[in-house]
Residue frames as qw, qx, qy, qz and C-alpha x, y, z in Angstrom:
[[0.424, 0.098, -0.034, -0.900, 124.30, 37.71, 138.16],
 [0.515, 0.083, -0.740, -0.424, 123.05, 34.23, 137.07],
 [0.403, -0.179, -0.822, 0.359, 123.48, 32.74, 140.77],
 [0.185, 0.156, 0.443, -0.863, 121.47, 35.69, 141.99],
 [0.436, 0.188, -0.403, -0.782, 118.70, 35.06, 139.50],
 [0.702, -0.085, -0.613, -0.354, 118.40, 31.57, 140.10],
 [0.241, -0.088, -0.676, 0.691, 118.85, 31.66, 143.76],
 [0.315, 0.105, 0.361, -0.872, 115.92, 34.09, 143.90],
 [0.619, 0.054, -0.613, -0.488, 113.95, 31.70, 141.03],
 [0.559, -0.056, -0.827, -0.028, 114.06, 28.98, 143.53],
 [0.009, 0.070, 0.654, -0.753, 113.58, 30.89, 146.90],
 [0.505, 0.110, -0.167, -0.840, 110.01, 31.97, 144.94],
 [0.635, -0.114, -0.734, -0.212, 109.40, 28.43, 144.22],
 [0.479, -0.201, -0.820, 0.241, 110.03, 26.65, 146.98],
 [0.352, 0.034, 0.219, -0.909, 107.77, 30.45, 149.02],
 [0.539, -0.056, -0.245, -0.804, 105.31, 29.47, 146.82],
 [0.600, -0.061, -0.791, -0.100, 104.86, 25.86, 147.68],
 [0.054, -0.010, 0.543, -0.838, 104.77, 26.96, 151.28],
 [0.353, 0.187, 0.273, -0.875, 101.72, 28.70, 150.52],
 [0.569, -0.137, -0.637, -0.502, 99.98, 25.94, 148.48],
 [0.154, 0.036, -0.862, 0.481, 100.37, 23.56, 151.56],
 [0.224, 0.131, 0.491, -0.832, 97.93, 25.52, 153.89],
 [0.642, 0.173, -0.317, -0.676, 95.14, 25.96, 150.55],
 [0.559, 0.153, -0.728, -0.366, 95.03, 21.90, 150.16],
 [0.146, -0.172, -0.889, 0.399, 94.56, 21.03, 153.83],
 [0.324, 0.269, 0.270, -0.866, 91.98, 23.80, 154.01],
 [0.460, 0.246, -0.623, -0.582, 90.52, 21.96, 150.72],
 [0.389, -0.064, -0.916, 0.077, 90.69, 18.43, 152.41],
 [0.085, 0.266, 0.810, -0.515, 89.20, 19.52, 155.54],
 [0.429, 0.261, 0.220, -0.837, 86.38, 21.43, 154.03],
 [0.602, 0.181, -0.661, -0.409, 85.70, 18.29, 151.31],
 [0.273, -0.133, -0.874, 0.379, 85.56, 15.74, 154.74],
 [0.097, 0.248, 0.626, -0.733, 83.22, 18.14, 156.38],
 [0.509, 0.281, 0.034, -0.813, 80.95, 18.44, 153.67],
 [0.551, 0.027, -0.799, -0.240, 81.28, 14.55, 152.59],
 [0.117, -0.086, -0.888, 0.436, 80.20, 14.02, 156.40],
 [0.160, 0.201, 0.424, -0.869, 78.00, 16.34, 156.74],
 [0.579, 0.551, -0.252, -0.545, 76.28, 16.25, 153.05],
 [0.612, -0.131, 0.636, 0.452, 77.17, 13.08, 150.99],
 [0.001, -0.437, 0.474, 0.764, 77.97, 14.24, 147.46],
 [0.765, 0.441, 0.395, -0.256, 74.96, 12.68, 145.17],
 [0.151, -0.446, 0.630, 0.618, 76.73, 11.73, 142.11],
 [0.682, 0.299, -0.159, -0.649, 74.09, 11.47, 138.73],
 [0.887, 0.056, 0.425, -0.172, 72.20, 8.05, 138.33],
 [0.190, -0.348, 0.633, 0.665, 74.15, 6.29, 135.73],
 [0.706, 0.294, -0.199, -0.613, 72.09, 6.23, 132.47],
 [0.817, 0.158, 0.458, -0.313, 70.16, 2.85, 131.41],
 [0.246, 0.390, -0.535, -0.708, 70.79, 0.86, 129.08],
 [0.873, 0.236, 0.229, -0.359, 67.93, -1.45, 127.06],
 [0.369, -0.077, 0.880, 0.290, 68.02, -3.80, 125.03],
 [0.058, 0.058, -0.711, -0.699, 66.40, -4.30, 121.79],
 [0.137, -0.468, -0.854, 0.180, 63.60, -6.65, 123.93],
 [0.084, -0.573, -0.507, 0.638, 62.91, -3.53, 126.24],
 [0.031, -0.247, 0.271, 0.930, 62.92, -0.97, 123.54],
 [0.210, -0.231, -0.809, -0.497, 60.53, -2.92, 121.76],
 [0.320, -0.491, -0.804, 0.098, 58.22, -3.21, 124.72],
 [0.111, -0.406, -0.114, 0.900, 58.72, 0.60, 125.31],
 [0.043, 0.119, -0.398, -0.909, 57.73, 1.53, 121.87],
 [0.221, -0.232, -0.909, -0.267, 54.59, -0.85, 122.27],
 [0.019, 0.317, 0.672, -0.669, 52.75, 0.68, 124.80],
 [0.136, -0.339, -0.619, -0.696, 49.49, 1.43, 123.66],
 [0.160, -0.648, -0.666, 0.332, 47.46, 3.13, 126.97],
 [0.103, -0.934, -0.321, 0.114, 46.17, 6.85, 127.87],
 [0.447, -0.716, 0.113, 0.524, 49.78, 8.32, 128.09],
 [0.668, 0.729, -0.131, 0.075, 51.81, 9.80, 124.95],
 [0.734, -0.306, 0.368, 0.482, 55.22, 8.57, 124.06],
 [0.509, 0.841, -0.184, -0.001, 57.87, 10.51, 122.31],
 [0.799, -0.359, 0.311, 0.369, 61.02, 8.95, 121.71],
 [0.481, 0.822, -0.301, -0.054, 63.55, 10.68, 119.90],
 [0.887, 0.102, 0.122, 0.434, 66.39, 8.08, 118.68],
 [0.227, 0.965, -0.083, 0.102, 70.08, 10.65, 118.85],
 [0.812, -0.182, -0.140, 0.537, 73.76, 10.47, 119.12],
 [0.468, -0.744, -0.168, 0.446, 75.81, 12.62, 120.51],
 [0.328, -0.292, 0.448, 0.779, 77.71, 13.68, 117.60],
 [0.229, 0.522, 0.585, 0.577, 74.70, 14.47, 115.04],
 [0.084, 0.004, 0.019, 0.996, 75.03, 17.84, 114.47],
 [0.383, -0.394, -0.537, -0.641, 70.65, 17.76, 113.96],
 [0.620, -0.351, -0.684, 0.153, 70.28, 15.95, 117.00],
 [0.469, -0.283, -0.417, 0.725, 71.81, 18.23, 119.03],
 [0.023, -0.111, -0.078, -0.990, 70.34, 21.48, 117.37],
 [0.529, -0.425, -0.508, -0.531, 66.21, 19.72, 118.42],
 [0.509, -0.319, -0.767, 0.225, 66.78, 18.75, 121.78],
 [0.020, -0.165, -0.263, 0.950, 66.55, 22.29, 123.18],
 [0.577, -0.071, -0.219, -0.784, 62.43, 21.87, 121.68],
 [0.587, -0.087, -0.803, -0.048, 62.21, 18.79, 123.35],
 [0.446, -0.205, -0.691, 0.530, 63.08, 20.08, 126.64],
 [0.148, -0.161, -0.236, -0.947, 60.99, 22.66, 126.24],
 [0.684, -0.203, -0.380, -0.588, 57.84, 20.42, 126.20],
 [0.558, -0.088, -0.703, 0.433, 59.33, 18.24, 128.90],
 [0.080, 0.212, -0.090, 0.970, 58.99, 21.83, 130.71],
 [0.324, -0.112, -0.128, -0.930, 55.69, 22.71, 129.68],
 [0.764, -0.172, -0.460, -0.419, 54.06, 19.36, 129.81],
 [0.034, -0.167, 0.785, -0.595, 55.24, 18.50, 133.63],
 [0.426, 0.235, 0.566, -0.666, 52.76, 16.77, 135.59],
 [0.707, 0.224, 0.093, -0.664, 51.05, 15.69, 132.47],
 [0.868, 0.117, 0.471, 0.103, 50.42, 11.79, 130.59],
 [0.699, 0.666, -0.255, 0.063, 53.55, 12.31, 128.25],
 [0.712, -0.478, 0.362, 0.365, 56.65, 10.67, 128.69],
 [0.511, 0.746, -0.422, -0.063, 59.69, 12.25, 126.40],
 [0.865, -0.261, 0.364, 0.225, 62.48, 9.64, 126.00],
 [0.408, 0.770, -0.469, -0.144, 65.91, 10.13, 124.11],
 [0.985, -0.059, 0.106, 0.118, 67.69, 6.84, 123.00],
 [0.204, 0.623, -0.686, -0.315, 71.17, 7.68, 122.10],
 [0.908, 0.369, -0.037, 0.197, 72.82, 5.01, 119.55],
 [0.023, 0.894, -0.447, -0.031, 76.05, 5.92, 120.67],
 [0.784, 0.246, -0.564, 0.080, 78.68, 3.37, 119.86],
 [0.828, -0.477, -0.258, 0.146, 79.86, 1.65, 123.26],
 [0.640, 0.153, -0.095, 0.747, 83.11, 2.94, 123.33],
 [0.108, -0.416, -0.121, -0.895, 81.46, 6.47, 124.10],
 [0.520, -0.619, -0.497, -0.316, 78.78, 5.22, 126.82],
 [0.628, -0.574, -0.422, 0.313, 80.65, 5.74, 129.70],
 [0.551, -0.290, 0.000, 0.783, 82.28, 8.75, 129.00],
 [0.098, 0.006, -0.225, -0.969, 80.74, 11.39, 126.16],
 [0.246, -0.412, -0.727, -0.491, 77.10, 10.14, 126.62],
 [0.492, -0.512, -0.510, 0.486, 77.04, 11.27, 130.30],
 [0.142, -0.398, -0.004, 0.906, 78.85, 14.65, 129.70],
 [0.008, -0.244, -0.393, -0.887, 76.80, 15.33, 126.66],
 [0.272, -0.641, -0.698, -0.165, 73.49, 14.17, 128.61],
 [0.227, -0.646, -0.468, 0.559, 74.35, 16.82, 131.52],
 [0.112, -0.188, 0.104, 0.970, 75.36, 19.57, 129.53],
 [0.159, -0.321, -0.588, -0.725, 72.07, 18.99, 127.96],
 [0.432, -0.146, 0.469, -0.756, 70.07, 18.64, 131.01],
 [0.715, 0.161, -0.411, -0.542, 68.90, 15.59, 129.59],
 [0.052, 0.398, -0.914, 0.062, 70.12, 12.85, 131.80],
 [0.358, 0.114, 0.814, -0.443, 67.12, 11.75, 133.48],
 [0.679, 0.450, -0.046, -0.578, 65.16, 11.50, 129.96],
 [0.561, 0.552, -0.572, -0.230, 67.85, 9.32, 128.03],
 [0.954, -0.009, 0.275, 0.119, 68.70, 5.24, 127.68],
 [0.158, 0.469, -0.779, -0.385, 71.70, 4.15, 125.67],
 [0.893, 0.247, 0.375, -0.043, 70.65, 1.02, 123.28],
 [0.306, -0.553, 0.595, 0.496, 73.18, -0.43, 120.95],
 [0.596, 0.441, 0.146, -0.655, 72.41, -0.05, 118.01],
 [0.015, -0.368, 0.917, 0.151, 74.58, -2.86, 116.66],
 [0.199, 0.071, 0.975, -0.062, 71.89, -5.18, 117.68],
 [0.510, 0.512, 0.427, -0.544, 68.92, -3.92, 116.05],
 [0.380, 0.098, 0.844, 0.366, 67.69, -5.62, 112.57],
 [0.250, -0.061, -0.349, -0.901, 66.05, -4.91, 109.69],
 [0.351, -0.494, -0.733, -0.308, 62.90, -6.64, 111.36],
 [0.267, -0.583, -0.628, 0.440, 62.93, -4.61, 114.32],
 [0.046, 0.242, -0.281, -0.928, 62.71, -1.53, 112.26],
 [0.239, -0.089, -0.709, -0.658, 60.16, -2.81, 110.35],
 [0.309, -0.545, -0.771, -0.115, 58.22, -4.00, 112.88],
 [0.273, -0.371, -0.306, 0.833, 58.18, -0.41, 114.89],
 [0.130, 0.591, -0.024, -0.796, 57.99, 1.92, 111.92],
 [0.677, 0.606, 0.392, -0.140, 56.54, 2.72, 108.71],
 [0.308, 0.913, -0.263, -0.061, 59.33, 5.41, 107.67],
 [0.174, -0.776, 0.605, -0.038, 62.38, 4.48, 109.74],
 [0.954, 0.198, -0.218, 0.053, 64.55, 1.47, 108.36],
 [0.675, -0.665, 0.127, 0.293, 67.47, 3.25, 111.08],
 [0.877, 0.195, 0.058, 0.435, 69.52, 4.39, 108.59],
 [0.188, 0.383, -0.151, 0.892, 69.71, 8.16, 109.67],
 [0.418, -0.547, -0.519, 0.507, 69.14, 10.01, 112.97],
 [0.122, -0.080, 0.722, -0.676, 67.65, 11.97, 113.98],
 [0.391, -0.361, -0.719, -0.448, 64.10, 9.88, 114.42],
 [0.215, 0.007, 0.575, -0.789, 61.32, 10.65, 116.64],
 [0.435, -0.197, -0.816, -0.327, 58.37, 8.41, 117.45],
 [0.375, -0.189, 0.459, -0.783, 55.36, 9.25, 119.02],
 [0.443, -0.341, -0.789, -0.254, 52.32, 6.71, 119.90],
 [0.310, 0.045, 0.402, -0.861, 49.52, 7.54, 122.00],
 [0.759, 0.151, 0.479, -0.416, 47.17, 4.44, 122.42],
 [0.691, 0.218, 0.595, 0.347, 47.06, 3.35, 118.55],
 [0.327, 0.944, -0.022, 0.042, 48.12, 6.68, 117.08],
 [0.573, -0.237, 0.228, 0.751, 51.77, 7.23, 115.92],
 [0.332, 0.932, -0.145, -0.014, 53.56, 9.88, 114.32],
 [0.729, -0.453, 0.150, 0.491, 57.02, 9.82, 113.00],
 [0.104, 0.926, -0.238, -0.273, 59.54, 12.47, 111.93],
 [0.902, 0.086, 0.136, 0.400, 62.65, 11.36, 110.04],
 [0.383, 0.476, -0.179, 0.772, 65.39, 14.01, 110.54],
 [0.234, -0.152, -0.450, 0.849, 65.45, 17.07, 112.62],
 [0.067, -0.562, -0.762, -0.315, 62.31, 18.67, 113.94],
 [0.001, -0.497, 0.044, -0.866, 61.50, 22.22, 114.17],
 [0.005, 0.065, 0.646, -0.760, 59.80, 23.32, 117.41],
 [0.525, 0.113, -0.067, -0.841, 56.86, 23.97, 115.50],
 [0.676, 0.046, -0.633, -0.375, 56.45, 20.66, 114.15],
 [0.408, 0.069, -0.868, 0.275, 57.05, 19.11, 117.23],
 [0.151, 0.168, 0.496, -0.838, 54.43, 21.08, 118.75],
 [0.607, -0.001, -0.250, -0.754, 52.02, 20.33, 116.43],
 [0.688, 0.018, -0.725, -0.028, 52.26, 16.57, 116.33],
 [0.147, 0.036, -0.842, 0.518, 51.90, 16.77, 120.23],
 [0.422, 0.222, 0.319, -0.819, 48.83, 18.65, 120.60],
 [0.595, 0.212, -0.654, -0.417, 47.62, 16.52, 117.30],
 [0.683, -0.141, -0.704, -0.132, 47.85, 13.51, 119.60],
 [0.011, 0.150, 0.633, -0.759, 47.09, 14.89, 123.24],
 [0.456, -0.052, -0.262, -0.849, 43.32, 15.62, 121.53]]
């Protein structure tokens, strides 16, 4: 009874493999004909600045509003504001605002959860990575008034020689006010 059992265990297998066979060539050819036909765009890899560039980011001082919201992937705040970000990304298309998200993710993480978190967020084409290793207690100082970088999430806006900044997590409301506040 055993030798019939596993006699019929292995004809099944070695059926079933049969029928994979066919499925993976049909796979290959239809992945060849659509890498010829189509090439596969694979997402830009995100940027990363430097301390220099950041600086020269945050400096702008013309016609356009900047909002930069400083986030890593793992603050639980961060992640619960960016859905009011992209919102306004949305809404404000086509107009003089540029939203920017910096993660601060630790290197170890840049090539691998800062990507997946950026698509799932829909956020790729918004976000830099900048390490925040290298940033001092003068480039903090010379940026902001509040932020000394010791908690996230931070969002900095400047429009000509107006700022605004938020320390923590910002409601949809607030973040709508402070825009329209400095789109006037």
């Amino acid at each position: 009874m055993n030798k019939i059992i596993l006699s019929t265990f292995v004809v099944f297998a070695l059926s079933s493999c049969k029928k994979e066979s066919p499925k993976t060539e049909d796979l290959n050819a239809a992945t060849d004909s659509v890498s010829v036909a189509e090439p596969v765009s694979t997402p830009a890899a995100l940027k990363i600045v430097t301390p220099q560039q950041t600086s020269e980011f945050l400096g702008k001082k013309n016609d356009t509003l900047y909002v930069t919201n400083f986030f890593a992937t793992w603050c639980g705040p961060c992640v619960k504001e960016i859905p009011h970000f992209k919102n306004k990304i949305q809404e404000l298309n086509g107009k003089p605002v540029k939203i920017t998200f910096v993660s601060l993710d630790n290197k170890d993480v840049w090539n691998t959860d800062v990507p997946k978190f950026t698509d799932e967020q829909g956020i790729r084409n918004n976000t830099v990575i900048l390490d925040g290793d290298l940033l001092d207690g003068k480039f903090f100082s010379t940026h902001f008034k509040e932020w000394t970088g010791s908690a996230i999430p931070f969002t900095f806006m400047r429009k000509g020689d107006k700022t605004d900044e938020t320390l923590g997590m910002i409601s949809e409301e607030q973040l709508n006010e402070k825009i329209n506040s400095l789109l006037k």
